[in-house]
N, C-alpha and C positions, 0 to 999 in steps of 0.2 A: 504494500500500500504506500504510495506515494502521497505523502500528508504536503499540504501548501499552506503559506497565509499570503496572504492579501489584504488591502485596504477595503471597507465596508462601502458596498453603494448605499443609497436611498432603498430601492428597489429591494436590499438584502430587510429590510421592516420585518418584513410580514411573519416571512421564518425565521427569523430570530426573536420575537414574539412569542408564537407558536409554540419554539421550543425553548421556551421562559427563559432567555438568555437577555434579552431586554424588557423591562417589564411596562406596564404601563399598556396602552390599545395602539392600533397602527400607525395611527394619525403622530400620537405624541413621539412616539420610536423615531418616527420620518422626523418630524421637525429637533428631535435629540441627533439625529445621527446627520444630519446638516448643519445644525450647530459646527458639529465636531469636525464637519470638513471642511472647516474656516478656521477652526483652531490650528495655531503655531505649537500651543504646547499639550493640546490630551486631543490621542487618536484614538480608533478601532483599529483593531486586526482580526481578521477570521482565518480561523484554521479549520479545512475544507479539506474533502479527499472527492474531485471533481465538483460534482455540483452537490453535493451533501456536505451540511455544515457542521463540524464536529466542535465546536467552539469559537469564544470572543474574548479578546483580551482588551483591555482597557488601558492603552500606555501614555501615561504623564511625564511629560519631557520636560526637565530642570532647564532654567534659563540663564544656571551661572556656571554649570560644567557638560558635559555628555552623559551625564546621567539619566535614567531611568526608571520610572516606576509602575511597574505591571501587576494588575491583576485579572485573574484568568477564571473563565466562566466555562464547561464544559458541559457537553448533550451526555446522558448515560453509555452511549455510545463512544462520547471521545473518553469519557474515562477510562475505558478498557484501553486507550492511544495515549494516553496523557503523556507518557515518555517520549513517546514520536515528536508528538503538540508540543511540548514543550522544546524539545531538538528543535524545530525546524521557526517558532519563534525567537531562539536565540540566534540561530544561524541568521533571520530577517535580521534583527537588530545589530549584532556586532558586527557584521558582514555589509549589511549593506545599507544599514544607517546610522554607521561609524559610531553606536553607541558604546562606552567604557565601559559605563559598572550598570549591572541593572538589580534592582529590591524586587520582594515580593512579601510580602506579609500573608501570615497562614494562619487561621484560626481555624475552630467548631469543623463544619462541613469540607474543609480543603486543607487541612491535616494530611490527609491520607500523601499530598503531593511532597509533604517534607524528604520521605525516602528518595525519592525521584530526584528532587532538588538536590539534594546529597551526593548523586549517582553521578553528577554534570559538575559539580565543583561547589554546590553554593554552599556557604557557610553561616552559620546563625551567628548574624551580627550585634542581637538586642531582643532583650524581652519588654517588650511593651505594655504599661499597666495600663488597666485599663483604655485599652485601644478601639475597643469595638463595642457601642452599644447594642445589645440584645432587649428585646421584652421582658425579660428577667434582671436588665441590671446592665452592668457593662463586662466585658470577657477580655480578658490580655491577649495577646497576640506575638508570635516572633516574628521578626523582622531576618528576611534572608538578602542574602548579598551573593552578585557575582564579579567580576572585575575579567573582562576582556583578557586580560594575557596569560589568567587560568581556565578559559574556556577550553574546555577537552571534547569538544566536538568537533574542533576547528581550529589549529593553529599553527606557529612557526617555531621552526628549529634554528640554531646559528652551528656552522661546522666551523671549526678556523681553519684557517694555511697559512704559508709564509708570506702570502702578499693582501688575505685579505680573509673573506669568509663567504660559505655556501651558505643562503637562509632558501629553507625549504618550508613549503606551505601546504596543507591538505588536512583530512579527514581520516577514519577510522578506512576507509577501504579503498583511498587512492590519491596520490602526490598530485595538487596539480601546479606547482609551482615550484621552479628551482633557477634561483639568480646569486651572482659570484658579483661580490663588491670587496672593493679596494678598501683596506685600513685606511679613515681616513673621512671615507665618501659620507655623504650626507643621505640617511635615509626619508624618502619622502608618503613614501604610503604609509598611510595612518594605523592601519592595526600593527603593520610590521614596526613601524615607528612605537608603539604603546607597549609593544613587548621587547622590543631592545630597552626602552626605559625601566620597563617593570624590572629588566635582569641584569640591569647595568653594564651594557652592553656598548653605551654609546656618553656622547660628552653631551653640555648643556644644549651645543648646538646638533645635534640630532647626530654627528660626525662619529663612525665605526672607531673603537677604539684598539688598539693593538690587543694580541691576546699577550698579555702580561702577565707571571705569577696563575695560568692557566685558568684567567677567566672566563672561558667557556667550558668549562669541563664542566658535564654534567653526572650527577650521581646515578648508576645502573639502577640504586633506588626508584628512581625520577619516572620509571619509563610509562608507571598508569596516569602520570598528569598529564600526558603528550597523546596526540591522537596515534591509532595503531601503527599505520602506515610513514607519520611522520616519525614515527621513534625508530622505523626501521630503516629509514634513510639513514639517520642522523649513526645510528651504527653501522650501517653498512659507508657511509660517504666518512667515516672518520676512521674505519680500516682501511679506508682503499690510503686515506692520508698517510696512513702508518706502513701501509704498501704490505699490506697482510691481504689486501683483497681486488682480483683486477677484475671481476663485474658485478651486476647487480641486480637483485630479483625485486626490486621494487616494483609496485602497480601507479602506471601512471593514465592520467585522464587526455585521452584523446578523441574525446568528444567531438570536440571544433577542428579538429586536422582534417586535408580535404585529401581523398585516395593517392596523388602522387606525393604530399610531406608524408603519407605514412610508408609508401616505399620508397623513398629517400631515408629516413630514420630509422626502418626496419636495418635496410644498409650498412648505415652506419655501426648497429652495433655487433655485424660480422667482422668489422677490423677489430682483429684482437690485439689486446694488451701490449702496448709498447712498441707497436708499427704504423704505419701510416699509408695514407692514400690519397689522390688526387683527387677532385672534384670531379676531371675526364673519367677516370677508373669509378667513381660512382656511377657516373651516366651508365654507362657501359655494364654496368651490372642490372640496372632494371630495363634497359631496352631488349630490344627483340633484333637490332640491328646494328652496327655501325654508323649508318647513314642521322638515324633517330639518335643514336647516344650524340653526336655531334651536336644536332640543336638542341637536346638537353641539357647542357654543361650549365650554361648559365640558369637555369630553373632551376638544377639541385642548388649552383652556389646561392639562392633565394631560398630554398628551403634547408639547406644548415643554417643562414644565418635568422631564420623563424624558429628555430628548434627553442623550446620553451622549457628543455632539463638538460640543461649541458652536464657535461660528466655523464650523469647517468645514461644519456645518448650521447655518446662522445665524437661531438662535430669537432673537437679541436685535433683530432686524430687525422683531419681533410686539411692537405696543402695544396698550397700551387702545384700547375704542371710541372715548371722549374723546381721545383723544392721550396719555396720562400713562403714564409706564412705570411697568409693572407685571409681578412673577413672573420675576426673574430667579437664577437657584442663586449665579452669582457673585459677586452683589450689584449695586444697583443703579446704583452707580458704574460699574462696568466695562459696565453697559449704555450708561451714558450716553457713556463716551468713547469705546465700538465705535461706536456712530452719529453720535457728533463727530466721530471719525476718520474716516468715510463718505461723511461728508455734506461737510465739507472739500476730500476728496479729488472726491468726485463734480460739486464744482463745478468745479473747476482739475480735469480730466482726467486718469489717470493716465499718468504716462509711461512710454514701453516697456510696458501690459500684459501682463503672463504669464499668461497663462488656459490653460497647458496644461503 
């Protein structure tokens, strides 16, 4: 089941009414849920699986940080999903509307979601007296907390090297991001930026810091706070540094790749460990012809330099015809010392191999 949220139409009144998720009769819901799509700071969100709506979240957005405060309405139905529902509105919020920290207060009837909350990283920030009035009086409530750079549904990894660092991004079932920056460079995407701050990664001005006194080294503890797949990078991409391992079984998203980037990059990861190959000698391996590999030289050099996990599809393994490196994103130093690291290793054998 593929759980979504969305923003609330007008038109969503009636069944969300219906199934007492907004209360009040049609008329008032309509004129409530117009209100709220004039609002700068309290929105709707439904969590749907197509046209069935399995809940409404109500989020109040702070106007002095990226903060967030949610709370979550569910059909009998979404309660049986409420771990989905709840996944797939955080991924809306920290993902894609750059939210930091999000609260949720739980009392009486929505108790049951504290384990779940727990499951995802949140942590009980505060017990609230008297928070809630009830027909009986008033009922205390906790207050939970999440903060974006402990999000474990979704997050980034830092590897070091000698000239800089891999931050890798993804999910429990696949990488879909892997970029090599320079000690030094300034991070500018905002979650990636929020979790180098979180882990002191970086100076005031956002600028990667050297790995000093082995500041990225992380605890083999560490590995349930990290999504599955990005913890397997992050040890598979930090043997291969130690040259204990020349490839790599990670699952990557190639969703958006169009049939010729994906056999260009299947390609590529036939060059093995510590050799190299032309951009011609790629052509030439997915054509049918001579004549075809010819106009295709320049379309693969277009689809190495689109490759979207370097290393892990190792396009810096692709030189000139001549031998001269050329076409590298991360510049051409770090090509140079991926295939000095390589080629090193590929003389002196690596020891212990992990190819799996």
């Amino acid at each position: 089941m593929a759980i979504k949220v969305r923003r609330v139409h007008i038109h969503d009144a009636k069944a969300l009414v219906r199934q007492g998720l907004l209360s009040g009769n049609i008329t008032s819901a309509e004129e409530d849920l117009r209100r709220k799509a004039d609002s700068d700071d309290i929105r709707y969100r439904i969590a749907c699986d197509g046209d069935k709506i399995l809940g409404l979240a109500r989020v109040r957005y702070s106007s002095f940080a990226r903060n967030a405060d949610i709370s979550l309405s569910l059909t009998e139905e979404g309660k049986d999903l409420s771990s989905d529902i709840l996944k797939a509105l955080l991924d809306r919020c920290f993902i894609k509307e750059n939210i930091h920290k999000i609260s949720m207060i739980l009392y009486g009837d929505n108790l049951y979601l504290e384990n779940i909350l727990s499951e995802e990283g949140f942590i009980q920030e505060a017990v609230l007296k008297d928070e809630i009035q009830t027909p009986n009086g008033y009922e205390d409530a906790g207050l939970f907390c999440l903060l974006r750079p402990d999000y474990r549904g979704y997050n980034y990894c830092f590897v070091p090297f000698a000239l800089g660092v891999v931050i890798v991004g993804g999910d429990d079932e696949k990488v879909d991001l892997v970029k090599l920056l320079h000690y030094g460079d300034t991070i500018e995407d905002p979650f990636i930026r929020d979790v180098a701050v979180h882990s002191g990664f970086v100076d005031e001005d956002f600028r990667i810091l050297k790995n000093t006194d082995d500041l990225y080294k992380t605890d083999p503890g560490s590995s349930g706070l990290y999504p599955k797949e990005v913890w397997k990078a992050y040890c598979q991409l930090t043997e291969y540094f130690e040259k204990t391992r020349s490839s790599f079984t990670v699952n990557l998203d190639l969703e958006d790749a169009t049939p010729f980037q994906k056999s260009v990059w299947e390609a590529l990861t036939h060059i093995s460990y510590g050799n190299m190959r032309s951009y011609e000698d790629i052509a030439r391996d997915i054509s049918s012809s001579p004549s075809q590999a010819r106009h295709l030289t320049r379309a693969v050099g277009a689809a190495c330099s689109d490759n979207p996990y370097p290393i892990i599809i190792p396009c810096h393994r692709v030189i000139g015809k001549d031998g001269t490196l050329v076409g590298y994103a991360a510049g051409l130093d770090i090509k140079d010392f991926l295939l000095t690291h390589e080629t090193f290793s590929y003389i002196i054998p690596l020891t212990g191999d992990k190819n799996n």
